[in-house]
LOMAR-858004 format. One record per atom (N, C-alpha, C): residue number from 1; chain; atom name; x, y, z. Coordinates in Angstrom, 1 decimal, always signed. Atoms other than C-alpha are relative to their C-alpha. Example, Ala and Ser with C-alpha at 12.3 -4.5 7.8 and 13.67 -1.06 7.14 Angstrom:
BEGIN
VOSE   i ch at     px     py     pz
VOSE   1  A  N   +0.9   -1.2   +0.0
VOSE   1  A CA  +12.3   -4.5   +7.8
VOSE   1  A  C   +0.9   +1.2   +0.0
VOSE   2  A  N   -0.9   -1.1   +0.0
VOSE   2  A CA  +13.7   -1.1   +7.1
VOSE   2  A  C   -0.8   +1.1   +0.8
This chain:
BEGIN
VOSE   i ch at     px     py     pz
VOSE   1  A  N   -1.2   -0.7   -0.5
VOSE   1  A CA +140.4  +68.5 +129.2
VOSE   1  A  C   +0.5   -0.9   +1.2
VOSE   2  A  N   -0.9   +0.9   -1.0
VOSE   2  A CA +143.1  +66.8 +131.6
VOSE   2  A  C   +0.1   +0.6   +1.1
VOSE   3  A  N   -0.1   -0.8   -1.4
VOSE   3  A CA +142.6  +69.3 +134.6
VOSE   3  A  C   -1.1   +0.0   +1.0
VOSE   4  A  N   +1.3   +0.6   -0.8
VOSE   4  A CA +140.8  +68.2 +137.4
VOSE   4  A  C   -0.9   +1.3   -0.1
VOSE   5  A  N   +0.5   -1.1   -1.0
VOSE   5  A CA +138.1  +70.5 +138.9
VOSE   5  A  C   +0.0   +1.0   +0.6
VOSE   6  A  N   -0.5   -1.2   -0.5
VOSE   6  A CA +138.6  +73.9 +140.2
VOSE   6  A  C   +0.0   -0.6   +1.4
VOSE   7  A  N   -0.3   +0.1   -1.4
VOSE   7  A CA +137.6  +73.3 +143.7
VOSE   7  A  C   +0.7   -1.6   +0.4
VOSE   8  A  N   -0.6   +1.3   -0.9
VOSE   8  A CA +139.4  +69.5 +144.3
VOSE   8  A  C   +1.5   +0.6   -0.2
VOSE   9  A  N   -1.5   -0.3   -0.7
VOSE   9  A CA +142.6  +71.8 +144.4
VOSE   9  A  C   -0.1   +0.8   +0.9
VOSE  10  A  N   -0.1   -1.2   -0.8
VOSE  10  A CA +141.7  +73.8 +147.2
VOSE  10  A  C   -1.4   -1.0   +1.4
VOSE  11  A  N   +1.3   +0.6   -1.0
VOSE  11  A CA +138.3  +71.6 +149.0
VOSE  11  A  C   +0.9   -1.2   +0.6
VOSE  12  A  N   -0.7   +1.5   -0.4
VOSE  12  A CA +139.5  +68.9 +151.1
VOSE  12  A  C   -1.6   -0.9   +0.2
VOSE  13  A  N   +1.4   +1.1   -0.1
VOSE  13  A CA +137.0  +65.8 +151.1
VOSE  13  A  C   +0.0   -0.5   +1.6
VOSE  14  A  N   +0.3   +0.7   -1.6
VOSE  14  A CA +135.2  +64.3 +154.2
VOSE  14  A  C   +0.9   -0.7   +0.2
VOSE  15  A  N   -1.0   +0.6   -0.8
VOSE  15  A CA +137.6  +62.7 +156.3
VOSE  15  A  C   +1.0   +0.2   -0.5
VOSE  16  A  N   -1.6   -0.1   +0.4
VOSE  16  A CA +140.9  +64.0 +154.5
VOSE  16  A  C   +0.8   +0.6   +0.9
VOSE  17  A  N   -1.1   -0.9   -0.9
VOSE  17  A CA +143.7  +65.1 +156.1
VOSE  17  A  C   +0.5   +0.9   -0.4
VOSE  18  A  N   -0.8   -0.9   +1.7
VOSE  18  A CA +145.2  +68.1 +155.1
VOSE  18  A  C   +1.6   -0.1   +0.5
VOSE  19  A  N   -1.5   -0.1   -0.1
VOSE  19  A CA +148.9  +67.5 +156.7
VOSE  19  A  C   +0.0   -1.6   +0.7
VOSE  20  A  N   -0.5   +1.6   -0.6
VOSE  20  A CA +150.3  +63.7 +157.0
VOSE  20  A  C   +1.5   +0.0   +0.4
VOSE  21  A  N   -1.5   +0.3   -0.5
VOSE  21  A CA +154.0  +63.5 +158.9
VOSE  21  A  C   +0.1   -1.3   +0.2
VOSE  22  A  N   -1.0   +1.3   -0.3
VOSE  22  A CA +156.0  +60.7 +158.5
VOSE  22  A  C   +1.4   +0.2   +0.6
VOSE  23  A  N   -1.1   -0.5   -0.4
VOSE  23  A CA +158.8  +60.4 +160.6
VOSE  23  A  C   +1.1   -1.3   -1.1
VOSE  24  A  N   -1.1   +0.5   +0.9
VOSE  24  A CA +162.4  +59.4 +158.6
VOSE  24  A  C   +0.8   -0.7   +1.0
VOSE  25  A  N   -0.9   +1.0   -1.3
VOSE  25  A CA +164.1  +56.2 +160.1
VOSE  25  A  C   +0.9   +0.0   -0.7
VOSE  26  A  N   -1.7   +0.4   +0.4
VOSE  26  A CA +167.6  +56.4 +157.8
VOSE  26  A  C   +0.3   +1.6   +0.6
VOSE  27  A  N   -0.5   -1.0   +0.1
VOSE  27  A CA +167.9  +60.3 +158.5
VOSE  27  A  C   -0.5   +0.4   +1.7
VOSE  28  A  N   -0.1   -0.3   -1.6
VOSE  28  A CA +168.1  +61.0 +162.5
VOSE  28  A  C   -0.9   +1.4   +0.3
VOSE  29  A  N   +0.4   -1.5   +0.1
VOSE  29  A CA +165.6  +64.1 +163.6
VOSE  29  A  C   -0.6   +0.4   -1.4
VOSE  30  A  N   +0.1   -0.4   +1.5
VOSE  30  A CA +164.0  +64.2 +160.2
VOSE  30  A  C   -1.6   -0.5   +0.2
VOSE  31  A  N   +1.4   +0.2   +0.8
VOSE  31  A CA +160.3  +64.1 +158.7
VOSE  31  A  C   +0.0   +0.3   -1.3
VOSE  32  A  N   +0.5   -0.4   +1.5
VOSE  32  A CA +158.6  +64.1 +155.3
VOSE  32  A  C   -1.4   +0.4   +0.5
VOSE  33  A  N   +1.4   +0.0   -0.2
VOSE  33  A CA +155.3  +65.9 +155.8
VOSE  33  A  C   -0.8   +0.4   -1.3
VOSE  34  A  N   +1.1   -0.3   +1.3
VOSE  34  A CA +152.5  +65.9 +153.2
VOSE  34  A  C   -1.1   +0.7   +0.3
VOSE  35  A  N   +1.0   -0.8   -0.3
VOSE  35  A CA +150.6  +68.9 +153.1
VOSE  35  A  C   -0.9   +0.2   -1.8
VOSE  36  A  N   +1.4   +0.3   +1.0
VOSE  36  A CA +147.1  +68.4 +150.9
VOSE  36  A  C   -0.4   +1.5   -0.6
VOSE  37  A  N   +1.4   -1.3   +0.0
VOSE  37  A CA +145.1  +71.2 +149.1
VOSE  37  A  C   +1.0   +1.5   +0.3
VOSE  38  A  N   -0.3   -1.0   -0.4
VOSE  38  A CA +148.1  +73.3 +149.1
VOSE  38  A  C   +1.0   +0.0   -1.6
VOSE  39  A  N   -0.9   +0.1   +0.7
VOSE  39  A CA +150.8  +74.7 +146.4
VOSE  39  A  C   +1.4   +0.6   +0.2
VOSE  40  A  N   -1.4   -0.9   -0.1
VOSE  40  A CA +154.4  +76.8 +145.9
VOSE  40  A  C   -0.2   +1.1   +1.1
VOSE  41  A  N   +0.4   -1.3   -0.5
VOSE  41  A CA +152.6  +79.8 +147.4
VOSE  41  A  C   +0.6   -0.5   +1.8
VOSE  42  A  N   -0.4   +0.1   -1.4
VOSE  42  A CA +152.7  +78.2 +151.0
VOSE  42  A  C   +1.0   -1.2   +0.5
VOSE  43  A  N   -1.1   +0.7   -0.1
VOSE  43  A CA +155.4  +75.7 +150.3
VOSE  43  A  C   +1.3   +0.9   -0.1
VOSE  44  A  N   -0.9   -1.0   -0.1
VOSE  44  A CA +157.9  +78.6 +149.8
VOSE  44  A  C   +0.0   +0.4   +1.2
VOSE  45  A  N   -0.1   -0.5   -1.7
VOSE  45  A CA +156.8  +80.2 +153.0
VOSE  45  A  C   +0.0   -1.1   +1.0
VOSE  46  A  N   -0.2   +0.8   -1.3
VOSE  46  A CA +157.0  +77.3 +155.3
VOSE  46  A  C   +1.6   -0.1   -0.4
VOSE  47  A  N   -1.7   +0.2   +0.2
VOSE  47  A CA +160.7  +76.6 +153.6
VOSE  47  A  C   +0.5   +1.1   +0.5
VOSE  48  A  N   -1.1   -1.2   +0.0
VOSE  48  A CA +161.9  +80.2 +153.9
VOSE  48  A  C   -0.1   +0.2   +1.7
VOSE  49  A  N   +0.0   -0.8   -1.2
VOSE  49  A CA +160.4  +80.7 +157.5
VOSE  49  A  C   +0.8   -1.3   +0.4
VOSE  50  A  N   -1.0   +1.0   -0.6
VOSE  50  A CA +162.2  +77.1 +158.3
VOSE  50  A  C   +1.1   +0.3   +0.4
VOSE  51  A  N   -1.9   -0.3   +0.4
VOSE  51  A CA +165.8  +77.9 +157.2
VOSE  51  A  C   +0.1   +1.1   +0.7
VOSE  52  A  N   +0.0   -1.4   -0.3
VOSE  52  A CA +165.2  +81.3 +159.1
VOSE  52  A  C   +0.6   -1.1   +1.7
VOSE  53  A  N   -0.4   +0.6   -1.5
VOSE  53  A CA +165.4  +79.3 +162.3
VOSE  53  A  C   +1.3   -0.9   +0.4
VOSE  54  A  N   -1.2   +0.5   +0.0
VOSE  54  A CA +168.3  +78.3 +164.1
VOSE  54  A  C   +0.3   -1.8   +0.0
VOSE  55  A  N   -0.2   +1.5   +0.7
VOSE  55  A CA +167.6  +74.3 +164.5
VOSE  55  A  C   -0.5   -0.5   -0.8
VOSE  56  A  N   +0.3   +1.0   +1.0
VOSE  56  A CA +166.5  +73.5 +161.5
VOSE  56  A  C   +1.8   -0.5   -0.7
VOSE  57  A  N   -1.1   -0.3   +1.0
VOSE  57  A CA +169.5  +72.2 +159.4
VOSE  57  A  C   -0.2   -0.3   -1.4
VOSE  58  A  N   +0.6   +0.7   +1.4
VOSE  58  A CA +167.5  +70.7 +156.3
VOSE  58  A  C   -1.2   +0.5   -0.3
VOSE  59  A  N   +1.0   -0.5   +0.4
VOSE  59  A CA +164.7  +72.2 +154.9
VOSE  59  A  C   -0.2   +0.2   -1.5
VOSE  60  A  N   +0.2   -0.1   +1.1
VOSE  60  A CA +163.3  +72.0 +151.5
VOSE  60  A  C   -1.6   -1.1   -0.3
VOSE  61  A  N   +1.3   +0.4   +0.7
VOSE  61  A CA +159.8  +71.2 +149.2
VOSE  61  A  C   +0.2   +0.2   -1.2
VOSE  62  A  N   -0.2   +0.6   +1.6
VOSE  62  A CA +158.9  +69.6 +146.0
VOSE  62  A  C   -1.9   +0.0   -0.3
VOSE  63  A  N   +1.2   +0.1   +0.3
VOSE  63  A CA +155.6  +69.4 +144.3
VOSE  63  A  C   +0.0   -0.6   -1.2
VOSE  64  A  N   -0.4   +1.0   +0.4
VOSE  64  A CA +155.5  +66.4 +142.8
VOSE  64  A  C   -0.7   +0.1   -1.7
VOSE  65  A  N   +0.7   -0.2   +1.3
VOSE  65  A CA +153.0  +67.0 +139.7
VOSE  65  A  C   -0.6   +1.4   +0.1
VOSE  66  A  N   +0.6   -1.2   +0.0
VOSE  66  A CA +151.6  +70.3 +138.7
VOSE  66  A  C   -1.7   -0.8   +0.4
VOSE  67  A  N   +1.0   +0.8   -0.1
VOSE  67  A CA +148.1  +68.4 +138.6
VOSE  67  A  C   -0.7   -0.6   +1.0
VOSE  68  A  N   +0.6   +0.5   -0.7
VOSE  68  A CA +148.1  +67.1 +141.9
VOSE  68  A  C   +0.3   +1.1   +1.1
VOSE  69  A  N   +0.4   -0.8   -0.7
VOSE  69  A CA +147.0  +69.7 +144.6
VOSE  69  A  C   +1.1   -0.1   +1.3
VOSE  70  A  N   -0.8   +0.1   -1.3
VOSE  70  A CA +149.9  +68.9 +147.5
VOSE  70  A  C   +1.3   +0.0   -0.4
VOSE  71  A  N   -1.4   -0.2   +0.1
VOSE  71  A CA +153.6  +69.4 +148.3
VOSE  71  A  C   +0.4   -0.5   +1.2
VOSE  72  A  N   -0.9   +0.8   -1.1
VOSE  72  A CA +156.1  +67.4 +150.3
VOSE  72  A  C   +1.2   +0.8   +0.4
VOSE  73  A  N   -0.7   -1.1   +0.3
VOSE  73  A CA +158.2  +69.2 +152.2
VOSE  73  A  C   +1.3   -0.8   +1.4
VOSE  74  A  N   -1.1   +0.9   -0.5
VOSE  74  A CA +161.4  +67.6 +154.2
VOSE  74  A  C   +0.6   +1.0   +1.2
VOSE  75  A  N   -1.0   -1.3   -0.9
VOSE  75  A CA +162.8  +69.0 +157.6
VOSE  75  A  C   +0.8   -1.2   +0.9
VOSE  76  A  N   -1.3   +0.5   -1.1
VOSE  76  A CA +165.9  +68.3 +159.5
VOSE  76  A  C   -0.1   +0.6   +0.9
VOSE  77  A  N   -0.7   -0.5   -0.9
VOSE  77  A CA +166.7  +69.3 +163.0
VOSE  77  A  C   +1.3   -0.4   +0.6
VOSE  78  A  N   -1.3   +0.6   -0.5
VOSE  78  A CA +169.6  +69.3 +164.9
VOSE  78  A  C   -0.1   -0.9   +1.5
VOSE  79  A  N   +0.1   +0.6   -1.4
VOSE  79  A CA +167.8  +67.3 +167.9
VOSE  79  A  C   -0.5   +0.6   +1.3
VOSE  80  A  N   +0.5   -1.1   -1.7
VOSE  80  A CA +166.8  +70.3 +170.6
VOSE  80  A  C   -1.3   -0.3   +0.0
VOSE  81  A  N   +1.5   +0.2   -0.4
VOSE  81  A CA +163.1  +69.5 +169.2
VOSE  81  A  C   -0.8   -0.6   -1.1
VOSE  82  A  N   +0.9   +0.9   +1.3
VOSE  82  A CA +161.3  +67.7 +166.6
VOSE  82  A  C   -0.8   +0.6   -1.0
VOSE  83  A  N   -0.1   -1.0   +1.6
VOSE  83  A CA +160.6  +68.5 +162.8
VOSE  83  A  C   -1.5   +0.3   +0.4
VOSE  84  A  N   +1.1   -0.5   +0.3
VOSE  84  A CA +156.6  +68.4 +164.0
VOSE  84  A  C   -0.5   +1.1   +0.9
VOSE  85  A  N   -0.3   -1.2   -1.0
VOSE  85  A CA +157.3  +71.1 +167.0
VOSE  85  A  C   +0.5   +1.2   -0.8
VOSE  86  A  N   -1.0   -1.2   +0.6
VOSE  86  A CA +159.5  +73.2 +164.5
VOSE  86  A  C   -0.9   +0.5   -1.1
VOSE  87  A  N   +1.3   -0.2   +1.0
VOSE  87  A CA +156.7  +72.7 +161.9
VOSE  87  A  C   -1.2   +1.5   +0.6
VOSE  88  A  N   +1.8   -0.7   -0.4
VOSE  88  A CA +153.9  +74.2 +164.2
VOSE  88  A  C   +1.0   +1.3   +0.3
VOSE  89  A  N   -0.4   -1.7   -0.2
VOSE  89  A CA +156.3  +77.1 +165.1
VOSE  89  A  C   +0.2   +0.9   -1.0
VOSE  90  A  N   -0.6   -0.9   +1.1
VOSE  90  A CA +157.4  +78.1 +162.0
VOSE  90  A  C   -1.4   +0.1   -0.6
VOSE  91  A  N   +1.5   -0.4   +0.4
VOSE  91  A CA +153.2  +78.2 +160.7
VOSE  91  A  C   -0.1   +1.2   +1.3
VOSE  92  A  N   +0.6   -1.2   -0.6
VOSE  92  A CA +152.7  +80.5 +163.7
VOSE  92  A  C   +0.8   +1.2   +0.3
VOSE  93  A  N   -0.9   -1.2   +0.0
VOSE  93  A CA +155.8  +83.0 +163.4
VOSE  93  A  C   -0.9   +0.0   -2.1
VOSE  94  A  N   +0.7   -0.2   +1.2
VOSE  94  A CA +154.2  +82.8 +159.8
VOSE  94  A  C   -1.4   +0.8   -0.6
VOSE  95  A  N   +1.6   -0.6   +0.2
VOSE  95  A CA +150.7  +83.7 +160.4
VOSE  95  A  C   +0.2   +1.3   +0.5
VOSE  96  A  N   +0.2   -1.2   -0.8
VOSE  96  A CA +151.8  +86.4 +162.9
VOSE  96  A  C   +0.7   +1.2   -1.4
VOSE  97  A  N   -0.3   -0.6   +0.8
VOSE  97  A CA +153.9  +88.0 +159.7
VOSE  97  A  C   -0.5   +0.7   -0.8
VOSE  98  A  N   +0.6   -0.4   +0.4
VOSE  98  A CA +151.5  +87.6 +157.8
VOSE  98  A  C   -1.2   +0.9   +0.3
VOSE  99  A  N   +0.9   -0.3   -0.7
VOSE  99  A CA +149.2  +89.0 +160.1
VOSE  99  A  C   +0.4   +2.0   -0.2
VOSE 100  A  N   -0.5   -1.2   +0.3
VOSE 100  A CA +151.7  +92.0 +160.2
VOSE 100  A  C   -0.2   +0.6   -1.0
VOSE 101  A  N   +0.2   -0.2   +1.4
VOSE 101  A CA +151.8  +92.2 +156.5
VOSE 101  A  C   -1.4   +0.9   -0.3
VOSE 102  A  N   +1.6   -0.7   -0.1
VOSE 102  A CA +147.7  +92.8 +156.7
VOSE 102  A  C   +0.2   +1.7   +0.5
VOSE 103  A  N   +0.6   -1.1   -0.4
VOSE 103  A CA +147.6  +95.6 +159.1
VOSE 103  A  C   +1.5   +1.0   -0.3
VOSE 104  A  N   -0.9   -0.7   +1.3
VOSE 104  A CA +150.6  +97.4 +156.9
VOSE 104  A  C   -0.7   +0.6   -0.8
VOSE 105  A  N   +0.6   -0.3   +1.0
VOSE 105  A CA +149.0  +97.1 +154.0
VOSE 105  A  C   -0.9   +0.9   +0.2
VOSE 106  A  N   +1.4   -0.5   +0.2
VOSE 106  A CA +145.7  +98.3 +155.1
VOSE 106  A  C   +0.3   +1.7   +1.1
VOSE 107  A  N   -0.3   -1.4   -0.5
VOSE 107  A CA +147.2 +101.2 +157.3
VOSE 107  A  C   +0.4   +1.0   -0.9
VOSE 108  A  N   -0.5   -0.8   +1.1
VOSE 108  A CA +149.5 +102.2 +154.4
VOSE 108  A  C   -1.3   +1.0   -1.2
VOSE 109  A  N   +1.6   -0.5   +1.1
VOSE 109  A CA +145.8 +102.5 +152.2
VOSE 109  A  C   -0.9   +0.8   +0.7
VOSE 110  A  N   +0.7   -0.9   -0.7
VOSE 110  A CA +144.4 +104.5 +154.8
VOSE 110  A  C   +0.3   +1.1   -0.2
VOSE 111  A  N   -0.8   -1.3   +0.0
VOSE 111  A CA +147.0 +106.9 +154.6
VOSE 111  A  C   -0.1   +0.6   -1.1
VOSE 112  A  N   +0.2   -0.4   +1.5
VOSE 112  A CA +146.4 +107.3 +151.3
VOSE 112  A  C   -1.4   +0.6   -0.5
VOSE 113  A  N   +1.3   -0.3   +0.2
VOSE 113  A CA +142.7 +107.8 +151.4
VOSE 113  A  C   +0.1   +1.5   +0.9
VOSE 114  A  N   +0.1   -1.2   -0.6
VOSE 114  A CA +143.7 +110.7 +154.1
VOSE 114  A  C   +0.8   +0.9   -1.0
VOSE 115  A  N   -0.6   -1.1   +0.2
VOSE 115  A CA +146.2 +112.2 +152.2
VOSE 115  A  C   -0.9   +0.7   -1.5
VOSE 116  A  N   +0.3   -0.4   +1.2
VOSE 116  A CA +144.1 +112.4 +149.2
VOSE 116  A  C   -1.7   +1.0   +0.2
VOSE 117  A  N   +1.3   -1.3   -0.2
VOSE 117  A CA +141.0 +114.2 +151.0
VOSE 117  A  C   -1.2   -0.6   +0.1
VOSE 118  A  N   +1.2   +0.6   -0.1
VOSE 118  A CA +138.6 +111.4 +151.4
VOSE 118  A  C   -0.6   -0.7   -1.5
VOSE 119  A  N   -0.1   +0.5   +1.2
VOSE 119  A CA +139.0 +111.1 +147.7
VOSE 119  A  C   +0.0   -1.1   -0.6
VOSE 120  A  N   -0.2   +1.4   +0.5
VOSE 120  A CA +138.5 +107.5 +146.1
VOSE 120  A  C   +0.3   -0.2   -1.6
VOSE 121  A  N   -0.2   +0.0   +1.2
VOSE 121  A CA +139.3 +106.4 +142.8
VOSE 121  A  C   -1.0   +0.3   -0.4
VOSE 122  A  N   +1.0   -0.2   +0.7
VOSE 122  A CA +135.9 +106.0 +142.2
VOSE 122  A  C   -0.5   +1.5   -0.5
VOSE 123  A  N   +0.6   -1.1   +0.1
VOSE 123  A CA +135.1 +109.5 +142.5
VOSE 123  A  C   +1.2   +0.9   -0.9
VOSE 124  A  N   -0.8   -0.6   +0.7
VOSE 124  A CA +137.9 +110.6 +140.2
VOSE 124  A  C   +1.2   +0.1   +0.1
VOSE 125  A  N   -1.4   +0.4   -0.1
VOSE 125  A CA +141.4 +109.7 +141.4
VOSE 125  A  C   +0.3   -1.2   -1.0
VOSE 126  A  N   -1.0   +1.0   +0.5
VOSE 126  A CA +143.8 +108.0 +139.1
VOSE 126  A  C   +0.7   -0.9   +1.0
VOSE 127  A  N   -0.6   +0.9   -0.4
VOSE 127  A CA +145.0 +105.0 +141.1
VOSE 127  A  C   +1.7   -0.3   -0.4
VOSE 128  A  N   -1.1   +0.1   +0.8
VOSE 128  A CA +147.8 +104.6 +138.8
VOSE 128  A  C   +0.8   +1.1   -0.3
VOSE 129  A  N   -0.9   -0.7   +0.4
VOSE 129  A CA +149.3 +108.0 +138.3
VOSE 129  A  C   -0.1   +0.7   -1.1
VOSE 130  A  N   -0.6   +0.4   +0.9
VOSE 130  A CA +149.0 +107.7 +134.8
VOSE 130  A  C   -1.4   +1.7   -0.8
VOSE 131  A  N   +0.8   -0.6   +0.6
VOSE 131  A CA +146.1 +110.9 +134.0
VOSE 131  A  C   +1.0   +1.7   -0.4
VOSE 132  A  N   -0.8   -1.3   +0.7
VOSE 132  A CA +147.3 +113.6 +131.6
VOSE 132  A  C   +1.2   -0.4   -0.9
VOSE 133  A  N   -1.6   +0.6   +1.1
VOSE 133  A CA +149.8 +111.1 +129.7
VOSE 133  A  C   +1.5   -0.5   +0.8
VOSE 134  A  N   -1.1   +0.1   -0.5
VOSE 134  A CA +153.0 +110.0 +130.8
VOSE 134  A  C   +0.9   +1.0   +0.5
VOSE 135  A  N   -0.9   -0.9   -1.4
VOSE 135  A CA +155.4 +111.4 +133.3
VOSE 135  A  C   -0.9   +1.6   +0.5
VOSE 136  A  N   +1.4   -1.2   -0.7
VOSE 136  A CA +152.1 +114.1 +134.2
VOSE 136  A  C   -0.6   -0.8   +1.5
VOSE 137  A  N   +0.8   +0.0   -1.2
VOSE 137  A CA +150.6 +111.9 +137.1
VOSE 137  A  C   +1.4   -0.5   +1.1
VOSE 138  A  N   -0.7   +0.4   -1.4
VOSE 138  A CA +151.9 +111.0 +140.7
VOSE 138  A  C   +1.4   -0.9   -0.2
VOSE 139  A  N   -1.5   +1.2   +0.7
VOSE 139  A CA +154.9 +108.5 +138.8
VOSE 139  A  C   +0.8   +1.5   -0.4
VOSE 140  A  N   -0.6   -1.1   +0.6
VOSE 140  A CA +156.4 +111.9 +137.1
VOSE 140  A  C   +0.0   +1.3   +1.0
VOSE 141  A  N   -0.6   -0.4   -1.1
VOSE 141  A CA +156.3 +113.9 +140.0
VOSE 141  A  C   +0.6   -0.1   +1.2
VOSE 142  A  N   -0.9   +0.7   -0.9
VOSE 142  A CA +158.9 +112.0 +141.5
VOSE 142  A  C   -0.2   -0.3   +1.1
VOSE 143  A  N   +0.2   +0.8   -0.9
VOSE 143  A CA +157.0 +110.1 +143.6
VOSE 143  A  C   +0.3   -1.8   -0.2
VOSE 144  A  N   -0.1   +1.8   -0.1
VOSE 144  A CA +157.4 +106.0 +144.0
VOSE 144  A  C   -0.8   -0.7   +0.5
VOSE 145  A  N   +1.1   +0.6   +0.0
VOSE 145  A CA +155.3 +103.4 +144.4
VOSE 145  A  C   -0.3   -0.3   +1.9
VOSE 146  A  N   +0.1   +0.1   -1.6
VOSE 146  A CA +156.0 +103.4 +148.7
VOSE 146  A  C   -0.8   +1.6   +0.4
VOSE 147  A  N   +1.1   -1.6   -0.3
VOSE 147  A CA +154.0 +107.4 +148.6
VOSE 147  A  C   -1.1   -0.7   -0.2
VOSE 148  A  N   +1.3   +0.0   -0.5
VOSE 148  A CA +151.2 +105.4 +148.1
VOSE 148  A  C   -0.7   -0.4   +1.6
């Protein structure tokens, strides 16, 4: 088979780097940075939390071969601060989101373990709704998937 290895898309090897910046000498305020050992998942989120900020003016990633484990990802500013300063801020407005995201999630799942009486799926909760046939569980008494 033609697919590397499970872990050489995700392991970085002794002495690798996992992020290389090159700075862009035809494009003023510009970088190409190569981040290793990564794919779409956190090439999307560095792009989206980029373009969210006000000096970026260029922002976009490519991933050059499905096959090879890294994505290049291109930032402009407008000059107030440099693409590898705007880089590191936009990973840590990123983590904190994500961070938020976490204790969401796992509050929302609590709430759910209270409203249900201590009750777990395991012990006989339908997770899904779906006991007694269609439109009978928690989906059919016009609840939505934010009651969980």
């Amino acid at each position: 088979m033609n697919a590397p290895a499970r872990h050489e898309s995700y392991v970085l090897e002794d002495g690798e780097k996992s992020v290389e910046l090159t700075e862009d000498t035809k494009i003023p305020n510009a970088a190409t940075i190569k981040i290793v050992k990564q794919d779409h998942t956190l090439g999307n989120m560095l792009r989206a939390q980029l373009l969210a900020m006000p000096q970026i003016l260029f922002a976009g990633y490519k991933v050059p071969h499905p096959l090879h484990p890294y994505f290049i990802i291109k930032i402009q500013t407008d000059g107030t601060i440099t693409p590898q300063e705007i880089l590191e801020q936009a990973c840590t407005k990123l983590i904190a989101t994500m961070s938020n995201l976490e204790t969401k999630f796992k509050r929302e799942f609590s709430y759910k373990d209270v409203e249900a009486g201590g009750v777990t799926a395991a012990a006989g909760e339908d997770p899904y709704g779906t006991a007694g046939g269609a439109g009978t569980g928690a989906w059919g008494r016009g609840r939505d998937y934010l009651d969980f």
